[in-house]
DSSP file (Angstrom, degrees, kcal/mol; ACC not computed):
  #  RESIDUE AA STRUCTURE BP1 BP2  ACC     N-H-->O    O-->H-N    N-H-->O    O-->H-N    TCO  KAPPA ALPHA  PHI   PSI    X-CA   Y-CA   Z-CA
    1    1 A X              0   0    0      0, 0.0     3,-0.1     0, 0.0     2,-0.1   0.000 360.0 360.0 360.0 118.4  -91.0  136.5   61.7
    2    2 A X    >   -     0   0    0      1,-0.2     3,-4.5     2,-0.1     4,-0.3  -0.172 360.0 -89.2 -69.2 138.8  -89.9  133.3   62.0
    3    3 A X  T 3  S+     0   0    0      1,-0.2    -1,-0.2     2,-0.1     0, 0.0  -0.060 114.4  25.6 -60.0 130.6  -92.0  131.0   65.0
    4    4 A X  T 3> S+     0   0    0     -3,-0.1     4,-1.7     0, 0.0     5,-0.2  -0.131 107.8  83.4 111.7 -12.6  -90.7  131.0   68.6
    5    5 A X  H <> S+     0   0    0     -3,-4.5     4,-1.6     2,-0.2     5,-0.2   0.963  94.6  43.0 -51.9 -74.0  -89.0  134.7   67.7
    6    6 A X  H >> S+     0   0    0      1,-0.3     4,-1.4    -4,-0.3     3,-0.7   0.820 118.2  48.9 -36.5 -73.3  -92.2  136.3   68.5
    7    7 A X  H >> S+     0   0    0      1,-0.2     4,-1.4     2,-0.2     3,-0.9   0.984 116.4  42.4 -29.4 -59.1  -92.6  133.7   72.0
    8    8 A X  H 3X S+     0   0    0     -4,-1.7     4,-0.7     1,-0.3    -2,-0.2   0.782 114.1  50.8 -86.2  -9.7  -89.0  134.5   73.2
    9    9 A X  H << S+     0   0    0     -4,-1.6    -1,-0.3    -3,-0.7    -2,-0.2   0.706 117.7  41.5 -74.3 -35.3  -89.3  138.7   72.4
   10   10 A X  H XX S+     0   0    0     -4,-1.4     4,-2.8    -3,-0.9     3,-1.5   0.959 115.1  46.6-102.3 -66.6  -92.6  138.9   74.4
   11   11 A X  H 3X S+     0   0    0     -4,-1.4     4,-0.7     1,-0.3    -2,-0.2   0.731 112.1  48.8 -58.0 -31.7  -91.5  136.7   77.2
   12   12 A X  H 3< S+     0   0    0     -4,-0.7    -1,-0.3    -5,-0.3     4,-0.2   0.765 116.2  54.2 -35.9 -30.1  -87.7  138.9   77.5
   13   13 A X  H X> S+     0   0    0     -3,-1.5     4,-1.4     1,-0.3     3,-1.2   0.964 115.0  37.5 -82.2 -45.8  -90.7  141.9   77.4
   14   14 A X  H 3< S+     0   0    0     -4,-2.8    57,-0.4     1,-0.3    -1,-0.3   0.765  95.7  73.1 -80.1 -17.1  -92.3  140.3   80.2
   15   15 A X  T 3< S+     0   0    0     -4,-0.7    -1,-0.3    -5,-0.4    -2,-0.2   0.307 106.5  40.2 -97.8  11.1  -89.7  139.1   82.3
   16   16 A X  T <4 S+     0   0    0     -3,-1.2     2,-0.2    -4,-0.2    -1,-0.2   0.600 129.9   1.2 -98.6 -52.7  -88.9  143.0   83.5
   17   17 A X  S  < S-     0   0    0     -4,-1.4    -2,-0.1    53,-0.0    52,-0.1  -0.721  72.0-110.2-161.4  91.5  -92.4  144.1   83.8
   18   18 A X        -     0   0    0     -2,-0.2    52,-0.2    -4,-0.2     2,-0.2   0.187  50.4-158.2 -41.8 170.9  -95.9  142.9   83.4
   19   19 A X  B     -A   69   0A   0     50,-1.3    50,-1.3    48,-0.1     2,-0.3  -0.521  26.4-121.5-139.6 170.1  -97.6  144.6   80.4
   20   20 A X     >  -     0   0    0      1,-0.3     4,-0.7    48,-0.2    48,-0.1  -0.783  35.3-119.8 -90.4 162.2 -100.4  145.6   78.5
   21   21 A X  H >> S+     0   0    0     -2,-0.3     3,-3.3    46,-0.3     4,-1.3   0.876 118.7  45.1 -54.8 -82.0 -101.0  144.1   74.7
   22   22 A X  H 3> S+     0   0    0      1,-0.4     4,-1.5     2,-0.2    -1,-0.2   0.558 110.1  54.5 -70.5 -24.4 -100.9  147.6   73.2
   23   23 A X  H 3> S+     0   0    0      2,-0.2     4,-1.2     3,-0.2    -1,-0.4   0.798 110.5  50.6 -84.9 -19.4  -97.8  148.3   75.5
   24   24 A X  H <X S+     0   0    0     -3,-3.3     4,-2.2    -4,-0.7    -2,-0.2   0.857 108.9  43.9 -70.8 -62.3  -95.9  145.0   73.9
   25   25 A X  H  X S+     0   0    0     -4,-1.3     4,-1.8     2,-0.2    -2,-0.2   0.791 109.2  57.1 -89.7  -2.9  -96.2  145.4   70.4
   26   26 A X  H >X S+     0   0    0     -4,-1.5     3,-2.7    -5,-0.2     4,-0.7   0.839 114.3  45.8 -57.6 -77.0  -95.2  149.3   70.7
   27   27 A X  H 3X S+     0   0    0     -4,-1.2     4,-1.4     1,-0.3    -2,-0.2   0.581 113.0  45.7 -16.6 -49.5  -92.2  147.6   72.3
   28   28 A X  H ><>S+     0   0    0     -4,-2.2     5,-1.9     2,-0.2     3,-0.6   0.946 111.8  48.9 -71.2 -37.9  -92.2  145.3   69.6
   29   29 A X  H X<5S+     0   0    0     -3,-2.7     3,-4.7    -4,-1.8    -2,-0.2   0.875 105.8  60.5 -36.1 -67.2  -92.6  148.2   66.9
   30   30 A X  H 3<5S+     0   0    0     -4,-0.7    -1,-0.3     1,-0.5    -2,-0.2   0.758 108.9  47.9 -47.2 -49.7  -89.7  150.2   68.8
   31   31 A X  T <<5S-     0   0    0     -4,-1.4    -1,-0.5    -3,-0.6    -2,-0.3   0.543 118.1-117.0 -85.7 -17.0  -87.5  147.1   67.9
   32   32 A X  T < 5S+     0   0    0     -3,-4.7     2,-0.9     1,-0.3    -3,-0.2   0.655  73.7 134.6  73.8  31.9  -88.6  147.1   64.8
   33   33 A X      < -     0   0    0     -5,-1.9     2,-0.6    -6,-0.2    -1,-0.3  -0.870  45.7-149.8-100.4 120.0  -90.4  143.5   65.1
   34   34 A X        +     0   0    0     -2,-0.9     2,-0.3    -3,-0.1    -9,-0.0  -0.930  23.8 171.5 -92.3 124.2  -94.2  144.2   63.2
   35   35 A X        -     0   0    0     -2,-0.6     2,-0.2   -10,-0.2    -6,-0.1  -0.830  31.6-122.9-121.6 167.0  -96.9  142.1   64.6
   36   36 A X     >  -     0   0    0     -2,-0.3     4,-2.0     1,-0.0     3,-0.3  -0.464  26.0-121.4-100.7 148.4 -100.5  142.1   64.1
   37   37 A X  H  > S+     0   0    0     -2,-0.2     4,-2.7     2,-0.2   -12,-0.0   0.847 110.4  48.7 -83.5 -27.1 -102.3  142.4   66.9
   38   38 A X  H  > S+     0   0    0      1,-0.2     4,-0.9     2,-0.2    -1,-0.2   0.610 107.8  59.2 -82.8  -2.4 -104.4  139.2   66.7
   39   39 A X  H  > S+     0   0    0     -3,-0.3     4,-0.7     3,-0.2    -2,-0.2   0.764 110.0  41.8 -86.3 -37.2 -101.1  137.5   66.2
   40   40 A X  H  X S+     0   0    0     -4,-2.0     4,-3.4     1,-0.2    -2,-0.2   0.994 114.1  51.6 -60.4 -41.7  -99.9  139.0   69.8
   41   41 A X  H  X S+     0   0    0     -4,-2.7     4,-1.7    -5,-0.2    -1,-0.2   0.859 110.2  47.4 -65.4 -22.5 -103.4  138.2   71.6
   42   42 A X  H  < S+     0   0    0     -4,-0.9     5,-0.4     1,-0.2     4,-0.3   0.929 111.1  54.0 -89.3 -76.5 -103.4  134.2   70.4
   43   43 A X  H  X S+     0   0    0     -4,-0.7     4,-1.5     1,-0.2    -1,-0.2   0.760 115.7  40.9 -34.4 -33.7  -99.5  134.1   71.7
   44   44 A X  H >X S+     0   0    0     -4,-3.4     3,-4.6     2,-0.2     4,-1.9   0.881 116.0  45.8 -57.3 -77.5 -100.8  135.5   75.4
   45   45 A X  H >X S+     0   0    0     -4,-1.7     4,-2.0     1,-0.3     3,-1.9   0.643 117.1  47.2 -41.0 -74.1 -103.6  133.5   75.5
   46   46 A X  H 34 S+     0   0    0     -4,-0.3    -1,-0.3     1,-0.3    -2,-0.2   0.649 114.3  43.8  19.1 -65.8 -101.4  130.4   74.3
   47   47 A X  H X<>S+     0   0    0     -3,-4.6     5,-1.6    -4,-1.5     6,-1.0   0.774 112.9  54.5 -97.1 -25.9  -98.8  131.0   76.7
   48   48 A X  H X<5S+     0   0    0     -4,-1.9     3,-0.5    -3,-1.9    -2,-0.2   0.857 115.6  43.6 -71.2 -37.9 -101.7  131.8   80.0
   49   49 A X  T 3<5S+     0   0    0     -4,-2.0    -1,-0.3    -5,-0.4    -2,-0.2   0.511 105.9  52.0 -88.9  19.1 -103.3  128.5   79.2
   50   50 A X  T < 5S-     0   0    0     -3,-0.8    -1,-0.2    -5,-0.2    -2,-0.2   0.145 123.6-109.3-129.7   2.3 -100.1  126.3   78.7
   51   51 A X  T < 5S+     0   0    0     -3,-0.5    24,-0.3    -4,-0.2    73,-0.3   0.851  88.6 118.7  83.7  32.7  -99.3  128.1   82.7
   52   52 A X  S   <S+     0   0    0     -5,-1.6    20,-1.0    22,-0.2    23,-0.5   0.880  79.3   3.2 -79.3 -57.8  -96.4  130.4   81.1
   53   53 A X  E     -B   71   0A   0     -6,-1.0    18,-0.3    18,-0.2     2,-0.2  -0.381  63.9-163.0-111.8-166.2  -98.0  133.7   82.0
   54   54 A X  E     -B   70   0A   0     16,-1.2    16,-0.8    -2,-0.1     2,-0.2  -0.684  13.3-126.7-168.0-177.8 -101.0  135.0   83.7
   55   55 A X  E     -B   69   0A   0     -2,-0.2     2,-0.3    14,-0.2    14,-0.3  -0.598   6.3-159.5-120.3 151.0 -103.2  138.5   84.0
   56   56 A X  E     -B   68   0A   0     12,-1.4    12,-2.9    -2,-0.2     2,-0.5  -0.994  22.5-122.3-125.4 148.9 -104.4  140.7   86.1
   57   57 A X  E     -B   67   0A   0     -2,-0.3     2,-0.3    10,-0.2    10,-0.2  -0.715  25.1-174.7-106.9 128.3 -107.3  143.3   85.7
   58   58 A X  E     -B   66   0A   0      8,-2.3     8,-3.9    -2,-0.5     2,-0.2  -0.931  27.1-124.1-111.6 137.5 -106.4  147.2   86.3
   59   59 A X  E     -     0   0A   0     -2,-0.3     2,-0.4     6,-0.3     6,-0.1  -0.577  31.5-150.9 -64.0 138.5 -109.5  150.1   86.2
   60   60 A X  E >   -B   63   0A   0      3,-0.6     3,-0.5    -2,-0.2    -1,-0.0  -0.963  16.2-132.5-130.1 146.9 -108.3  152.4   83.7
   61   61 A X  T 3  S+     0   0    0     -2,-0.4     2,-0.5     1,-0.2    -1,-0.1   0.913 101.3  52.9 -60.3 -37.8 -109.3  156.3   83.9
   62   62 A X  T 3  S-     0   0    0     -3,-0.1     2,-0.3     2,-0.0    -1,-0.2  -0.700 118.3 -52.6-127.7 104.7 -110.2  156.0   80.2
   63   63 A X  E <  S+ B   0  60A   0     -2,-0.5    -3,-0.6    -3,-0.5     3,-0.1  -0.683  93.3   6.6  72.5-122.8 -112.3  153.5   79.6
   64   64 A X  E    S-     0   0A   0     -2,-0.3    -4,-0.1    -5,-0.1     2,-0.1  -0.107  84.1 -78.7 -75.3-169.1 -112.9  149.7   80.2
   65   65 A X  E     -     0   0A   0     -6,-0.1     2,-0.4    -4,-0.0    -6,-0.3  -0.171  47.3-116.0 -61.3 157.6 -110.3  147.6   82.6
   66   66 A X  E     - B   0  58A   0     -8,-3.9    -8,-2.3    -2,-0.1     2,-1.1  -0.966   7.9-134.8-116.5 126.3 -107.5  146.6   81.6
   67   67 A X  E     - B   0  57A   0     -2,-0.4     2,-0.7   -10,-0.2   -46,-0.3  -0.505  23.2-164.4 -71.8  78.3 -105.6  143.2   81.0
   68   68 A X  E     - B   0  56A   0    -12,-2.9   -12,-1.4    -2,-1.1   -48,-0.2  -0.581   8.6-145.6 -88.0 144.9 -101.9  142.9   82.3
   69   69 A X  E     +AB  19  55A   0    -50,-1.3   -50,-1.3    -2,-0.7     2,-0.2  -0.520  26.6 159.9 -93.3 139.6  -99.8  140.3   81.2
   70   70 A X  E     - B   0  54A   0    -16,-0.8   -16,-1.2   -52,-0.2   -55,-0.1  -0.852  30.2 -90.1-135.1-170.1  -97.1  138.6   83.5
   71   71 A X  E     - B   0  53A   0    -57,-0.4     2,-0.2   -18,-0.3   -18,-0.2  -0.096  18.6-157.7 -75.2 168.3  -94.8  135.6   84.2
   72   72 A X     >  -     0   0    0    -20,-1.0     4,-1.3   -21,-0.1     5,-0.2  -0.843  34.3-105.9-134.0 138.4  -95.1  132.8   85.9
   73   73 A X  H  > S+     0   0    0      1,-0.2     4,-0.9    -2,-0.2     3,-0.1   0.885 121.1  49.1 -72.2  -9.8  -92.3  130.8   87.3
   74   74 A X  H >> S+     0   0    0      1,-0.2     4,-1.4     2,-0.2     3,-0.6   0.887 107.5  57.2 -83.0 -21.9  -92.6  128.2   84.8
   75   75 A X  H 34 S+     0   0    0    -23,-0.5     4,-0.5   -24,-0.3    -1,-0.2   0.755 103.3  56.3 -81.9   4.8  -92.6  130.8   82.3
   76   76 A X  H 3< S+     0   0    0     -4,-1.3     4,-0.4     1,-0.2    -1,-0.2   0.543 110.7  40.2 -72.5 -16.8  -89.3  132.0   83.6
   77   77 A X  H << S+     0   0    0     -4,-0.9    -2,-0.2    -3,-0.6    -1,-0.2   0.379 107.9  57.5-127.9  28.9  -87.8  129.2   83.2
   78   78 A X  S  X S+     0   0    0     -4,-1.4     4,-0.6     2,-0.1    -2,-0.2   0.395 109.0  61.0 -46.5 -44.7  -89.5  128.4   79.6
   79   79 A X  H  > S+     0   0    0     -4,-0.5     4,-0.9    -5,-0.4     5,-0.2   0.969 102.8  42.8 -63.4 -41.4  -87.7  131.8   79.4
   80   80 A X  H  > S+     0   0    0     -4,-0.4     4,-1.6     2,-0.2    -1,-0.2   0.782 110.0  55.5 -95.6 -11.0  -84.0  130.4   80.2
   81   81 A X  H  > S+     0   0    0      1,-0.2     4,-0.9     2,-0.2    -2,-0.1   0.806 115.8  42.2 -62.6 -88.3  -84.2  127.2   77.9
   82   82 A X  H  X S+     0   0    0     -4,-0.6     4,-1.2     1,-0.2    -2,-0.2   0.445 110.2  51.4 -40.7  -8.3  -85.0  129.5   75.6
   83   83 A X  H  < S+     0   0    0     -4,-0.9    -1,-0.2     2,-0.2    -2,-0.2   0.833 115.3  47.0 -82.0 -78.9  -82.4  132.1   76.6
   84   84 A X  H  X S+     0   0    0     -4,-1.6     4,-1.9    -5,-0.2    -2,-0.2   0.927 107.7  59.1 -48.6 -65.4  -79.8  129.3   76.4
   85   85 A X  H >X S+     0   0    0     -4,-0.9     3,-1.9     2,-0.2     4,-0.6   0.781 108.5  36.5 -14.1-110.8  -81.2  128.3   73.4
   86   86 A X  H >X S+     0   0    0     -4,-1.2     3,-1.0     1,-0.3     4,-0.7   0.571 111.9  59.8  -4.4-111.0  -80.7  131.6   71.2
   87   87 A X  H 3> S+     0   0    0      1,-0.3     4,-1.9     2,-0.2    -1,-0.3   0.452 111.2  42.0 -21.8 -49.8  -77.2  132.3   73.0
   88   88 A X  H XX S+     0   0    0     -3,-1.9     4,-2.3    -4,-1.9     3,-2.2   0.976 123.2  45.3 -65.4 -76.5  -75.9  128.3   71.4
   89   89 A X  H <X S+     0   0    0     -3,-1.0     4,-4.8    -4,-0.6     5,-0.4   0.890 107.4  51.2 -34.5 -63.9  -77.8  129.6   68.2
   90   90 A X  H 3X S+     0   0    0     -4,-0.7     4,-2.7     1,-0.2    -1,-0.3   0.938 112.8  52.5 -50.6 -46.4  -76.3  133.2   68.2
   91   91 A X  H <X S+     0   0    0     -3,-2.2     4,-0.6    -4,-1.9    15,-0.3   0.815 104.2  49.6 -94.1 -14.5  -72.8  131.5   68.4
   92   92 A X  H  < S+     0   0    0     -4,-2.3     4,-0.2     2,-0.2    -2,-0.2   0.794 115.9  46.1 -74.2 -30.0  -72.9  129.0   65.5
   93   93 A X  H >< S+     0   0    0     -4,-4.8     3,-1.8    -5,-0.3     4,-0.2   0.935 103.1  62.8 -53.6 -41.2  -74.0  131.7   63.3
   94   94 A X  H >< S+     0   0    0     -4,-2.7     3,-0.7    -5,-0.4    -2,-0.2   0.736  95.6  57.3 -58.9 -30.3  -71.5  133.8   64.6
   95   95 A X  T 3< S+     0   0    0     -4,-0.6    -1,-0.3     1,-0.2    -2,-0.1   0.839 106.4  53.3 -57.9 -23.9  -68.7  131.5   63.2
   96   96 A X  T <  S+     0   0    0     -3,-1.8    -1,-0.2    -4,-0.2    -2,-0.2   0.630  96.4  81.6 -78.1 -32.4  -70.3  132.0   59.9
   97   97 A X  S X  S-     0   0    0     -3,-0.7     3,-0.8    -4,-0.2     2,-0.4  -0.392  81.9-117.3 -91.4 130.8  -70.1  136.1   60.2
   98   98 A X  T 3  S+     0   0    0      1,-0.2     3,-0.1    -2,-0.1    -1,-0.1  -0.791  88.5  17.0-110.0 176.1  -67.0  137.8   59.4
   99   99 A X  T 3  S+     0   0    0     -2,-0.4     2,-0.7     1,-0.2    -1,-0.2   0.819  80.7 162.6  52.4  49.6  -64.9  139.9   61.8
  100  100 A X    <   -     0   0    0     -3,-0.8    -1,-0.2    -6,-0.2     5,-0.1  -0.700  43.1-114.3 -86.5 127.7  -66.7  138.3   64.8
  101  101 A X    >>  -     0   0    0     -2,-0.7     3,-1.1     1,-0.2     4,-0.7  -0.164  18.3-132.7 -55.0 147.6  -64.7  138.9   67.8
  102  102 A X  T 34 S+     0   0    0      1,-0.3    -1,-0.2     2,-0.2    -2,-0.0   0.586 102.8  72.4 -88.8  18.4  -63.5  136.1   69.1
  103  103 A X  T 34 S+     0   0    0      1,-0.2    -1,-0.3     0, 0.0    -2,-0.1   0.698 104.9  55.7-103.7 -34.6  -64.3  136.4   72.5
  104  104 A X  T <4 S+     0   0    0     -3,-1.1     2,-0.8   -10,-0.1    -1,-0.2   0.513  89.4  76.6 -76.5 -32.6  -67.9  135.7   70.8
  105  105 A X  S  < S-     0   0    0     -4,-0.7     3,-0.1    -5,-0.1   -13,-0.1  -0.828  88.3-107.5-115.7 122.0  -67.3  132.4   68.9
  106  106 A X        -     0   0    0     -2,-0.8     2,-0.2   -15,-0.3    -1,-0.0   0.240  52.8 -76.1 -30.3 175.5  -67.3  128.8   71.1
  107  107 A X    >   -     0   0    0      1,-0.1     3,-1.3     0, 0.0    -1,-0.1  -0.577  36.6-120.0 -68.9 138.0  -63.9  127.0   71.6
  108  108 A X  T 3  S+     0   0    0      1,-0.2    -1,-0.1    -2,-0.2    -2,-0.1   0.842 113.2  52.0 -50.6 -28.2  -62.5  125.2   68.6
  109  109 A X  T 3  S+     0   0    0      2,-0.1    -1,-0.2     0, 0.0     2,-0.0   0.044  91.9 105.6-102.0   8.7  -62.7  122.1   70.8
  110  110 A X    <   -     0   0    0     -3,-1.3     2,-0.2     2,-0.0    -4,-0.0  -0.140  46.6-167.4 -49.4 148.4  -66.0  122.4   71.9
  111  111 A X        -     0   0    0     -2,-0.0    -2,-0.1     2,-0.0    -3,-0.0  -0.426  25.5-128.5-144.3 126.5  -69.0  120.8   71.2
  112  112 A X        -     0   0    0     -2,-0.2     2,-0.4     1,-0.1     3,-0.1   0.124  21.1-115.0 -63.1 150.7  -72.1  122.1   72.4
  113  113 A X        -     0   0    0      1,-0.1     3,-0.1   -25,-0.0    -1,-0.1  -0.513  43.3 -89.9 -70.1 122.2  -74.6  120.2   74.2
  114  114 A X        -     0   0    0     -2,-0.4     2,-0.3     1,-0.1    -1,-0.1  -0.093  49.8-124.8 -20.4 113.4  -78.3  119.5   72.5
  115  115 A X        -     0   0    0      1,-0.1    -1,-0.1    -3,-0.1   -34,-0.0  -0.431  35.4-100.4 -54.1 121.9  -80.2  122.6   73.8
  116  116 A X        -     0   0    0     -2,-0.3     2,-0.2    -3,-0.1   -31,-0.1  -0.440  38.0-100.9 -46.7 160.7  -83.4  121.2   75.7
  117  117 A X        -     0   0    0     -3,-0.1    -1,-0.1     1,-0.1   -35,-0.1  -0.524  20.3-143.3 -73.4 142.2  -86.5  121.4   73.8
  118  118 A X  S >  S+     0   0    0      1,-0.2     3,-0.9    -2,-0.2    -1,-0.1   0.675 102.9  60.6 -94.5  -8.5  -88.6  124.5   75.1
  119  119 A X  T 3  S+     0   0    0      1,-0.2     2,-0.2     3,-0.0    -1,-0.2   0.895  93.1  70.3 -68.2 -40.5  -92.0  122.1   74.6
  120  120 A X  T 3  S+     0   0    0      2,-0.1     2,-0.5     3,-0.0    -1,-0.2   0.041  75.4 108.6-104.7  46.4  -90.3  119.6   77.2
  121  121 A X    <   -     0   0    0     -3,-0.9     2,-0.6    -2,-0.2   -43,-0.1  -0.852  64.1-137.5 -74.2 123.2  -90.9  122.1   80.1
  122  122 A X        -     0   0    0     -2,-0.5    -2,-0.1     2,-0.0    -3,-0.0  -0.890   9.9-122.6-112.5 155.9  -93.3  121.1   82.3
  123  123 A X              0   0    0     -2,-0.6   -72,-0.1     1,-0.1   -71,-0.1  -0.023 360.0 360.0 -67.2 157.6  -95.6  123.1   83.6
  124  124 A X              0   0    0    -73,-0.3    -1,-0.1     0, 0.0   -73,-0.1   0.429 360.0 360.0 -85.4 360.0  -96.2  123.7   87.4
């Protein structure tokens, strides 16, 4: 999977409903995205020290506590650079693709503006 897919699938995951790991990469599974599980836990941990996400601990009936995952507002809007991002991306492939509706593909007379960089968020 090429790097910042994996980032911009878990934060979309997050940005409905905090999570558990196990409950993420089924999600990702469902989608058909395979991760490794030690590839998900260094992208949390990652994205909780850089002030993207952060956790809270639930008692679970069977067995230890549990770690849930959620946003942060700087990772929400880490989320819509990237958002915007993909969406610019998604329509310069799309030019490439045939029978793309056109309702889908930029103005000929366009030219899109340089997406920010999703690094040159800062944090809160």
């Amino acid at each position: 999977m090429r790097k910042g897919i994996l980032e911009f699938c878990v934060l979309l995951l997050l940005s409905r409903e905090r999570a558990y790991p196990s409950d993420i990469l089924n999600r990702l599974k469902e989608a058909r995205l395979i991760v490794v599980e030690g590839t998900l836990y260094a992208l949390l941990n990652r994205l909780r020290k850089e002030g993207y996400l952060t956790y809270e601990w639930e008692e679970s009936r069977m067995g230890p506590p549990r770690k849930y995952y959620m946003m942060t507002p700087s990772g929400m809007a880490l989320l819509e650079v990237m958002r915007s991002e993909w969406m610019q991306i998604a329509q310069s492939i799309a030019c490439f693709l045939p029978d793309t509706p056109a309702h889908i593909l930029p103005p000929a007379d366009s030219t899109p503006e340089p997406a920010a960089s999703a690094i040159s968020i800062e944090k809160e």
